[in-house]
PQR file with spaces between the fields and no chain letter, atoms N, CA, C, O and H, PARSE charges and radii, in Angstrom:
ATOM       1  N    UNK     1      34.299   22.830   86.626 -0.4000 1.5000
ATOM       2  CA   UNK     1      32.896   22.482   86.669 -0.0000 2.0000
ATOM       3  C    UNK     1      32.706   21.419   87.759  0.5500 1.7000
ATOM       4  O    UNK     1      33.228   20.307   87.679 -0.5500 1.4000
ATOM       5  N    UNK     2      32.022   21.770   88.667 -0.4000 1.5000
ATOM       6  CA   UNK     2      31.377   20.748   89.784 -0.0000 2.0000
ATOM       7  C    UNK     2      30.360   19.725   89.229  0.5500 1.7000
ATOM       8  O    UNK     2      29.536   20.044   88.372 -0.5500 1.4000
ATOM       9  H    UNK     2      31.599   22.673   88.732  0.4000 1.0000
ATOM      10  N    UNK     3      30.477   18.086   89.920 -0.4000 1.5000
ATOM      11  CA   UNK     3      30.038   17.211   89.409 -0.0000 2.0000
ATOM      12  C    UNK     3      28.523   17.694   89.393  0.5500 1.7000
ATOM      13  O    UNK     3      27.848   17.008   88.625 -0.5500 1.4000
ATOM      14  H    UNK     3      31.145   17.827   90.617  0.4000 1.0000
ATOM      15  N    UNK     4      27.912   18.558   89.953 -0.4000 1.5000
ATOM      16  CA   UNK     4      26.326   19.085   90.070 -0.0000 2.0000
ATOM      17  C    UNK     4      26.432   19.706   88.478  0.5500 1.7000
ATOM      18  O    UNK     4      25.649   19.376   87.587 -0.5500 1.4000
ATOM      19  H    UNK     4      28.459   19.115   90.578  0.4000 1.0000
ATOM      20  N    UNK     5      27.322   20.470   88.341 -0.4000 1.5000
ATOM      21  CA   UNK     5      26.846   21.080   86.764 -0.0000 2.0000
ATOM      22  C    UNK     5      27.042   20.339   85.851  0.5500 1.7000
ATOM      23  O    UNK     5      26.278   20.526   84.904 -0.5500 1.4000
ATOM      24  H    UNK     5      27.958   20.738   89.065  0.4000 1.0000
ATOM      25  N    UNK     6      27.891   19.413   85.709 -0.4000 1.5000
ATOM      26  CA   UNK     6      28.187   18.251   84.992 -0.0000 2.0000
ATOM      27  C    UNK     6      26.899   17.544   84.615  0.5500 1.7000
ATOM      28  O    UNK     6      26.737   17.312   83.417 -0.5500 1.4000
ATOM      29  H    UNK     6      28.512   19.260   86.478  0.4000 1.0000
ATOM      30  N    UNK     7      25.827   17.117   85.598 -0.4000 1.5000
ATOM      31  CA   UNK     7      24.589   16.582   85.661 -0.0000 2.0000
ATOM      32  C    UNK     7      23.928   17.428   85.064  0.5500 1.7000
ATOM      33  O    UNK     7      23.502   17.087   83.960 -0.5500 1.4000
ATOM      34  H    UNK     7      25.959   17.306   86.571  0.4000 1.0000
ATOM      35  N    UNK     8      23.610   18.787   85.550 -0.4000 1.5000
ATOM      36  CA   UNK     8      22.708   19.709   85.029 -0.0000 2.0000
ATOM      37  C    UNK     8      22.971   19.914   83.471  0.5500 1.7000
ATOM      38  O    UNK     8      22.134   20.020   82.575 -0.5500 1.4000
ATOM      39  H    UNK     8      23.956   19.064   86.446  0.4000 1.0000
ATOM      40  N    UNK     9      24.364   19.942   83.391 -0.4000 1.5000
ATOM      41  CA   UNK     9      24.700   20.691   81.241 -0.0000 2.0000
ATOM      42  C    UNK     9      23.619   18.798   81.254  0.5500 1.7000
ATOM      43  O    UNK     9      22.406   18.692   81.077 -0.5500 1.4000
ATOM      44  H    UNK     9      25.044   19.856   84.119  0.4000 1.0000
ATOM      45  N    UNK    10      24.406   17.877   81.463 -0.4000 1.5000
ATOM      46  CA   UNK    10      23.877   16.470   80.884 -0.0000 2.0000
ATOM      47  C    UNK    10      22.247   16.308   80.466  0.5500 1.7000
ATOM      48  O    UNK    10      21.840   15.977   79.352 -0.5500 1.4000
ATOM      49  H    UNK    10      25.392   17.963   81.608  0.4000 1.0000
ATOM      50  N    UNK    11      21.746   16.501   81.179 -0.4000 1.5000
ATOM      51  CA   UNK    11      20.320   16.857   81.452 -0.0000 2.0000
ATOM      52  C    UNK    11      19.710   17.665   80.543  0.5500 1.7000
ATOM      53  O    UNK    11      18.684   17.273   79.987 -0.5500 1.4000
ATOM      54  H    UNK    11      22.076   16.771   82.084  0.4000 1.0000
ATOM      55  N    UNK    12      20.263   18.922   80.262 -0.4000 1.5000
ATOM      56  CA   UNK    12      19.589   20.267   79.748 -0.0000 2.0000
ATOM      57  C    UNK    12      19.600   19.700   78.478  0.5500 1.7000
ATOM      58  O    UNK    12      18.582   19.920   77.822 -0.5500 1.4000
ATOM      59  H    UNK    12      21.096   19.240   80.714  0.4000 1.0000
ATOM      60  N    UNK    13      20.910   18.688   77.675 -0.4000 1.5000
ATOM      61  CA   UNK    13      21.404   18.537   77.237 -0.0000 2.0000
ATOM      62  C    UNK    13      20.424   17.382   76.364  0.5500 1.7000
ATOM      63  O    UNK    13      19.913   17.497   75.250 -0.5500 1.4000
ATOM      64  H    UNK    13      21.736   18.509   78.208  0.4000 1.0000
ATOM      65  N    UNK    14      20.405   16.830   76.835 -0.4000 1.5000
ATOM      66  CA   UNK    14      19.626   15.430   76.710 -0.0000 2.0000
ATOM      67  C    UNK    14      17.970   15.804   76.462  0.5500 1.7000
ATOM      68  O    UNK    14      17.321   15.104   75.685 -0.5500 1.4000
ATOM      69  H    UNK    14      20.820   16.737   77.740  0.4000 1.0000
ATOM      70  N    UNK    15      17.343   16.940   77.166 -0.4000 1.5000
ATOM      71  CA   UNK    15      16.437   17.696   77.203 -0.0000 2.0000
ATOM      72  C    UNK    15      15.808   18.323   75.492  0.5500 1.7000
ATOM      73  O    UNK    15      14.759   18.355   74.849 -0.5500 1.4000
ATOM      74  H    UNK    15      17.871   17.509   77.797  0.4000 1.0000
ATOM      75  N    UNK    16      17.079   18.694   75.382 -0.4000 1.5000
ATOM      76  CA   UNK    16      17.218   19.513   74.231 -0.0000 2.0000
ATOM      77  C    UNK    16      17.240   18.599   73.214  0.5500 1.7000
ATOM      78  O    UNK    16      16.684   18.886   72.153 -0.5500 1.4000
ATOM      79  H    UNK    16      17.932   18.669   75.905  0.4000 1.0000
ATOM      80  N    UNK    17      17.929   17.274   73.394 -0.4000 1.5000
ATOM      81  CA   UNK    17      17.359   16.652   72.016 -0.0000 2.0000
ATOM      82  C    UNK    17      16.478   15.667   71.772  0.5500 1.7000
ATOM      83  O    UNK    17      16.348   14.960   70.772 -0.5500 1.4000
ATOM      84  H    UNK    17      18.380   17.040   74.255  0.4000 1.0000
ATOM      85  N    UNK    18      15.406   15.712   73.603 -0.4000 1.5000
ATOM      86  CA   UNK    18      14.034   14.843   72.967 -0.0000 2.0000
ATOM      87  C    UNK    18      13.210   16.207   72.604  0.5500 1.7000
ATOM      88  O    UNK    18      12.143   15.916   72.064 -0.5500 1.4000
ATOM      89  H    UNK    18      15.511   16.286   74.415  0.4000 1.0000
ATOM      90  N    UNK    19      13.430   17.785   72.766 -0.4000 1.5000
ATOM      91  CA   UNK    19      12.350   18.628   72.280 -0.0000 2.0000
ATOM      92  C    UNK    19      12.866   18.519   70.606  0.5500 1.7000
ATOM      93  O    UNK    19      12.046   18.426   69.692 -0.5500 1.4000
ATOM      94  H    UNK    19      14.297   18.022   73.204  0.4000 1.0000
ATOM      95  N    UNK    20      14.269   18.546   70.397 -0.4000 1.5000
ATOM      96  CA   UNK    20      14.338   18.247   68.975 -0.0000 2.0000
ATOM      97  C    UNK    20      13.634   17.641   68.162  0.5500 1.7000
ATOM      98  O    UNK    20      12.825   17.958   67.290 -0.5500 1.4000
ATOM      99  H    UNK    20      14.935   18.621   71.139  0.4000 1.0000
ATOM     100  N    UNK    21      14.266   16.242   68.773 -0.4000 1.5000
ATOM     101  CA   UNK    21      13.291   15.185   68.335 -0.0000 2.0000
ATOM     102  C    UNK    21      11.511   15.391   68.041  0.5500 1.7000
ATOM     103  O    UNK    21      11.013   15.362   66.916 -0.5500 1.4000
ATOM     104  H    UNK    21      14.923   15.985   69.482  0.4000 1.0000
ATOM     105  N    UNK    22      10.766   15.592   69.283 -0.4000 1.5000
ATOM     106  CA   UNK    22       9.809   16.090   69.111 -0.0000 2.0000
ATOM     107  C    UNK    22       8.712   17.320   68.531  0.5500 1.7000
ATOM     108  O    UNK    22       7.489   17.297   68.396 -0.5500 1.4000
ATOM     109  H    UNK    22      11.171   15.616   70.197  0.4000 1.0000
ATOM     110  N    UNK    23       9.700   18.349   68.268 -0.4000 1.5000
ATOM     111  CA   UNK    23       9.562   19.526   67.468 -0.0000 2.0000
ATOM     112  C    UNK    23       9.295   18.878   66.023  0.5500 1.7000
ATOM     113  O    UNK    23       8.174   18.826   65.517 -0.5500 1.4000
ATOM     114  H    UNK    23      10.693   18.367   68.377  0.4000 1.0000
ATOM     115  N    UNK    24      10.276   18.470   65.520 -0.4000 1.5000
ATOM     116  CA   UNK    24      10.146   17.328   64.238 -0.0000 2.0000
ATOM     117  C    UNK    24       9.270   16.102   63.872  0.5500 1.7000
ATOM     118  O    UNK    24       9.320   15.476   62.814 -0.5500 1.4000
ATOM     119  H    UNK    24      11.187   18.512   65.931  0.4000 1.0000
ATOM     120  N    UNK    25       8.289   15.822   65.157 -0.4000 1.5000
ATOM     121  CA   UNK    25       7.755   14.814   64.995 -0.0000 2.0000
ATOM     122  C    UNK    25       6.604   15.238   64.935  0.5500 1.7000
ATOM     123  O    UNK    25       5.640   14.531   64.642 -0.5500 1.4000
ATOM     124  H    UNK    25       8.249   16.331   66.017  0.4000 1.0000
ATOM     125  N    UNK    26       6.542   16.696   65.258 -0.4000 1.5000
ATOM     126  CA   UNK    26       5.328   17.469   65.398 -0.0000 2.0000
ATOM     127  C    UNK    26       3.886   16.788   66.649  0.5500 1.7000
ATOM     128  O    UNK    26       2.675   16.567   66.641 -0.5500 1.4000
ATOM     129  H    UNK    26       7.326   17.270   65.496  0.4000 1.0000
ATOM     130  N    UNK    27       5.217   16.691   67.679 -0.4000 1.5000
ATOM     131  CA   UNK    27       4.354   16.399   69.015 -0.0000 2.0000
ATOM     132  C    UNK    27       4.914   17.136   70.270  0.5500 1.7000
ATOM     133  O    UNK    27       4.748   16.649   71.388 -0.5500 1.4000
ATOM     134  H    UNK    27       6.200   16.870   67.685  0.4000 1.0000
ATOM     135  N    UNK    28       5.495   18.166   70.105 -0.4000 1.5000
ATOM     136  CA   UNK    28       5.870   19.213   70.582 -0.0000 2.0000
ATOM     137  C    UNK    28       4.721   19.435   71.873  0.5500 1.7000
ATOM     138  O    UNK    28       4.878   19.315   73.088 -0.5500 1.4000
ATOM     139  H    UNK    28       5.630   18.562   69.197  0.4000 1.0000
ATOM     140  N    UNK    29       3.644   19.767   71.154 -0.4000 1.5000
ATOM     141  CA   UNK    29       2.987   19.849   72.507 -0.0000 2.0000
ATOM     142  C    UNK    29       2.481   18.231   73.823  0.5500 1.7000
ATOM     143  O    UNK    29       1.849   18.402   74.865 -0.5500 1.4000
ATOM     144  H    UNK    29       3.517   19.864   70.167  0.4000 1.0000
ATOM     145  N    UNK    30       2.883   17.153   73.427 -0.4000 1.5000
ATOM     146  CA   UNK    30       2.878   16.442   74.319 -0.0000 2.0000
ATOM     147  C    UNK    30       4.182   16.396   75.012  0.5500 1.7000
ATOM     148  O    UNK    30       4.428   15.839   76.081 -0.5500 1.4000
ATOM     149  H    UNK    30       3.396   17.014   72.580  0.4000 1.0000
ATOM     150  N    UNK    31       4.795   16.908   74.426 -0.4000 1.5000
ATOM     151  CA   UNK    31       6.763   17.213   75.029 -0.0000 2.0000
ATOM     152  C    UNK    31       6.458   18.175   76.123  0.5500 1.7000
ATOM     153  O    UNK    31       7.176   18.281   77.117 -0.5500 1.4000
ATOM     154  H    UNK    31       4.595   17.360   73.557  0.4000 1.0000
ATOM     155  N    UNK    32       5.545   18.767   75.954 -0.4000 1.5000
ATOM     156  CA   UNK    32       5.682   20.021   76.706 -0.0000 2.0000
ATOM     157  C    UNK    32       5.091   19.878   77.687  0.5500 1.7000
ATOM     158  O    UNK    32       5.586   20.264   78.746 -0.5500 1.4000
ATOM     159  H    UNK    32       4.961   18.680   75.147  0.4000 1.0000
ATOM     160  N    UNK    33       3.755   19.234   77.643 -0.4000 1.5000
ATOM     161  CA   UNK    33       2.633   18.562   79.261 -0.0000 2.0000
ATOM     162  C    UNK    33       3.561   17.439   79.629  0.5500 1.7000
ATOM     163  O    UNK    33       3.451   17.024   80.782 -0.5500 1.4000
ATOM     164  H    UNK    33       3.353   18.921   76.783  0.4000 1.0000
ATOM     165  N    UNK    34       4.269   16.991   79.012 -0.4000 1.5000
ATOM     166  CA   UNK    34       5.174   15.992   79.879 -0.0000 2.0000
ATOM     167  C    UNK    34       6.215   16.931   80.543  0.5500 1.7000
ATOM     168  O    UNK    34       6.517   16.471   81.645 -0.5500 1.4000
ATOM     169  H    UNK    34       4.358   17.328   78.075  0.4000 1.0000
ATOM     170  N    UNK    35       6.771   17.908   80.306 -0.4000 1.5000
ATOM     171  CA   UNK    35       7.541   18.598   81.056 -0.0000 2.0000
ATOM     172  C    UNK    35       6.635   19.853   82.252  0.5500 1.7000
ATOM     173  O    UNK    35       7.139   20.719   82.967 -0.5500 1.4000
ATOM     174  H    UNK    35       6.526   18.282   79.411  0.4000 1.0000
ATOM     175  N    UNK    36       5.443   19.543   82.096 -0.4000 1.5000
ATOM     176  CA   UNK    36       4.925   20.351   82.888 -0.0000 2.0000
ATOM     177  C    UNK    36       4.674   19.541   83.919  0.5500 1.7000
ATOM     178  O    UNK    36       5.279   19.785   84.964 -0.5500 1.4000
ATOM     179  H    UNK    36       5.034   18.839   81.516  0.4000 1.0000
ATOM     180  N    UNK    37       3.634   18.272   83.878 -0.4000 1.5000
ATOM     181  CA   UNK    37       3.808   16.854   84.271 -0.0000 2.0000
ATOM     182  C    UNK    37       5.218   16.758   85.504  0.5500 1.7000
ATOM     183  O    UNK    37       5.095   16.762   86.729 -0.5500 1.4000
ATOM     184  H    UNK    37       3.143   18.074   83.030  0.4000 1.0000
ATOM     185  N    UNK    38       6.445   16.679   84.745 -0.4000 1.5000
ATOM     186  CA   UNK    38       7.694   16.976   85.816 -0.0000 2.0000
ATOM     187  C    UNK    38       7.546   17.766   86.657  0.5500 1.7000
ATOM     188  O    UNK    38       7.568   17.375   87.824 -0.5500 1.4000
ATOM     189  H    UNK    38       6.544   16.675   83.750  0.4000 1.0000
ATOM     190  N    UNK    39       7.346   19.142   86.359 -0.4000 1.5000
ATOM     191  CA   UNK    39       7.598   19.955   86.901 -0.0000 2.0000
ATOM     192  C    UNK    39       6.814   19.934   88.531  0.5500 1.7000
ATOM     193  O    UNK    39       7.158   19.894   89.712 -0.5500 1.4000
ATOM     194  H    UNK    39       7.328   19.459   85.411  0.4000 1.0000
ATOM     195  N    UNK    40       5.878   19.975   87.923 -0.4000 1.5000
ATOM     196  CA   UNK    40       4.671   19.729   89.087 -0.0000 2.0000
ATOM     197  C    UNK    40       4.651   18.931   90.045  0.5500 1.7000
ATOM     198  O    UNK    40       4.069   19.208   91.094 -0.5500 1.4000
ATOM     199  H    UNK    40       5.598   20.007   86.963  0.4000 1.0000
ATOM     200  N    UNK    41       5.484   17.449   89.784 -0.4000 1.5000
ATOM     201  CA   UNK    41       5.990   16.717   90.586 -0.0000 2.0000
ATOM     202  C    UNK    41       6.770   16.655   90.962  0.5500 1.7000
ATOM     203  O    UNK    41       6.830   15.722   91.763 -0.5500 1.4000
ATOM     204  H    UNK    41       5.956   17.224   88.932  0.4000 1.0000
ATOM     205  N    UNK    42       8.058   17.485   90.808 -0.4000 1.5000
ATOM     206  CA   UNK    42       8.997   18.095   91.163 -0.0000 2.0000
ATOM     207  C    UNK    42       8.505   18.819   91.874  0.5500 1.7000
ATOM     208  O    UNK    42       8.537   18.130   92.893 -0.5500 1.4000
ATOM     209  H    UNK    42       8.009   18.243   90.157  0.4000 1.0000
ATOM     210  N    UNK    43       7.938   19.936   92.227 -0.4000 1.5000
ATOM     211  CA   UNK    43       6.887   21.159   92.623 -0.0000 2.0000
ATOM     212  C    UNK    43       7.194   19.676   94.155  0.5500 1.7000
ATOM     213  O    UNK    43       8.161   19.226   94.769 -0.5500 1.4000
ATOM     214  H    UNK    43       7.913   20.496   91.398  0.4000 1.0000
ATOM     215  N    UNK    44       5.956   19.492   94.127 -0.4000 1.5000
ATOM     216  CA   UNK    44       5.370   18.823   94.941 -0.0000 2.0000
ATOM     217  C    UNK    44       6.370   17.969   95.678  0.5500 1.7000
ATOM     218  O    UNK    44       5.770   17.925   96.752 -0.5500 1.4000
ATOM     219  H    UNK    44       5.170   19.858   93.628  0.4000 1.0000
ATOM     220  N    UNK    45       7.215   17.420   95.832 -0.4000 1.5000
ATOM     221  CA   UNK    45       8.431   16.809   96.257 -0.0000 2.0000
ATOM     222  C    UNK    45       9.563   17.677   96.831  0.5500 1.7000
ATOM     223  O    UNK    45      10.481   17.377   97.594 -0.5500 1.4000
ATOM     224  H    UNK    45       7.702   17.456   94.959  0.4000 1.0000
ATOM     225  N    UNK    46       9.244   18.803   96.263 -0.4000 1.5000
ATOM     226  CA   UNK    46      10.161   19.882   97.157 -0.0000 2.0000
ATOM     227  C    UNK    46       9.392   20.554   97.921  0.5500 1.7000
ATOM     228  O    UNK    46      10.061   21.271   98.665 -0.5500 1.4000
ATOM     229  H    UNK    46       8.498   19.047   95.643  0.4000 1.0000
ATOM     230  N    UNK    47       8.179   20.660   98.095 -0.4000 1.5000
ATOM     231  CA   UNK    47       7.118   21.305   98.862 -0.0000 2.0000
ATOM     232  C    UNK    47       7.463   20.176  100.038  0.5500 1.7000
ATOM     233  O    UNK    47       8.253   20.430  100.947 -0.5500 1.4000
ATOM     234  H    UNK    47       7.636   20.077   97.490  0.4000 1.0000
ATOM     235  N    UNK    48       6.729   18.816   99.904 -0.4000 1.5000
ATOM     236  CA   UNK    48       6.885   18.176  100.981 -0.0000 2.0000
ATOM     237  C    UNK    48       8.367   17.954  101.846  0.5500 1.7000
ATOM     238  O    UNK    48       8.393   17.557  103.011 -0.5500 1.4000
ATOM     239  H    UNK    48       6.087   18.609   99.166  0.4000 1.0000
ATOM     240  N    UNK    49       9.452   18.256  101.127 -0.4000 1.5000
ATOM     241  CA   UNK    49      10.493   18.076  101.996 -0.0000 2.0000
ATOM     242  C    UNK    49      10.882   19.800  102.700  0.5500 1.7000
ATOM     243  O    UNK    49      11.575   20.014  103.695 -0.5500 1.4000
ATOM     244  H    UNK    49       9.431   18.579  100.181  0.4000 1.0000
ATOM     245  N    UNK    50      10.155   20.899  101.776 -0.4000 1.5000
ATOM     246  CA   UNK    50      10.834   21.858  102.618 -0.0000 2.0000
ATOM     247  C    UNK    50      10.127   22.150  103.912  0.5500 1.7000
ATOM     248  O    UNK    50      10.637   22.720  104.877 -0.5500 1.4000
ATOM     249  H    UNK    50       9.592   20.726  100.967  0.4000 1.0000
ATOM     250  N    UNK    51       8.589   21.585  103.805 -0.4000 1.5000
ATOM     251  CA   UNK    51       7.683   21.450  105.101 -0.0000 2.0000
ATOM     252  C    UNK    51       8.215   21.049  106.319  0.5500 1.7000
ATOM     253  O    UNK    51       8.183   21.612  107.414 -0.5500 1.4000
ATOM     254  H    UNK    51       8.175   21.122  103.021  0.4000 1.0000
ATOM     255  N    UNK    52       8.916   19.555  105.829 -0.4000 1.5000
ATOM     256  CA   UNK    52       9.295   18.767  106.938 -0.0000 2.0000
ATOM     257  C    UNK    52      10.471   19.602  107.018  0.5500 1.7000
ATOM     258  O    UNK    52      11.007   19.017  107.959 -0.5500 1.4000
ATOM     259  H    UNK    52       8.942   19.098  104.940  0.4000 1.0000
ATOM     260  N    UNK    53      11.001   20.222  106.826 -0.4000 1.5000
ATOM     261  CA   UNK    53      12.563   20.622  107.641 -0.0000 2.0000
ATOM     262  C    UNK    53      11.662   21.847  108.148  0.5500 1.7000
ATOM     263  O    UNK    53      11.679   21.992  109.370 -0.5500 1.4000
ATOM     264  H    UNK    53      10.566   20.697  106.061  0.4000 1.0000
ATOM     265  N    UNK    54      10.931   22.691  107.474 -0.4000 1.5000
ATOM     266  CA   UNK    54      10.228   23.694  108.406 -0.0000 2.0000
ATOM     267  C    UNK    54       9.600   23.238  109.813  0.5500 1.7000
ATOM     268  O    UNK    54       9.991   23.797  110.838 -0.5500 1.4000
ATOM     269  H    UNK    54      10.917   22.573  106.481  0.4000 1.0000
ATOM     270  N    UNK    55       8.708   22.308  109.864 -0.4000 1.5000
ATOM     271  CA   UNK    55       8.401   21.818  110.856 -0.0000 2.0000
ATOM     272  C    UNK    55       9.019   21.315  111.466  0.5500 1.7000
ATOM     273  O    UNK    55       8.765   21.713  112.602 -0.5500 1.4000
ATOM     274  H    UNK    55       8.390   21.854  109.031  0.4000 1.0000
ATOM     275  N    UNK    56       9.999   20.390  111.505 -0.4000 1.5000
ATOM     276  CA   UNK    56      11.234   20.029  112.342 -0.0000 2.0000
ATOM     277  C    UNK    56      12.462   20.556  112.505  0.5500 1.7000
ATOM     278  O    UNK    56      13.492   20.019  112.913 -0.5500 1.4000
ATOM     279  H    UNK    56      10.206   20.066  110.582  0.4000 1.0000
ATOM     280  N    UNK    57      12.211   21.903  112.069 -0.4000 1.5000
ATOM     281  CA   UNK    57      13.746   22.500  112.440 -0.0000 2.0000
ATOM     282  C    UNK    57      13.170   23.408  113.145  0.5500 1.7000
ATOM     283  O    UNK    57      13.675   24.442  112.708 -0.5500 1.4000
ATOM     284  H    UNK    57      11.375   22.339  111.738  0.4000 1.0000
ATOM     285  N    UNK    58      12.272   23.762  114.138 -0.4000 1.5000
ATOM     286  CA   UNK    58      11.527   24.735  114.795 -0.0000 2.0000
ATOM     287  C    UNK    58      11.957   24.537  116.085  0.5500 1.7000
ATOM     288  O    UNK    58      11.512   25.232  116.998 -0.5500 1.4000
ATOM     289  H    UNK    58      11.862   22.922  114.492  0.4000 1.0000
């Protein structure tokens, strides 16, 4: 296992037991706009860097 998947199981991992947590707390759906929340800003942070290598690798 490469130190990248090491991070990723950690993560998924860790993932899995604040939806636990939250499934049980019966706030599941704020678990979930917070992971959409990520996502989107994630989204957006890989948009702006794949631009700039598009535009500067031309």
């Amino acid at each position: 296992m490469t130190p990248l998947q090491g991070i990723g199981l950690a993560v998924a991992a860790y993932l899995a037991l604040l939806a636990r947590s939250a499934w049980k707390q019966g706030e599941m759906r704020q678990f979930m706009m917070s992971c959409l929340v990520l996502i989107l800003l994630f989204g957006l942070i890989v948009s702006v860097i794949a631009g700039y290598v598009w535009w500067h690798g031309r």
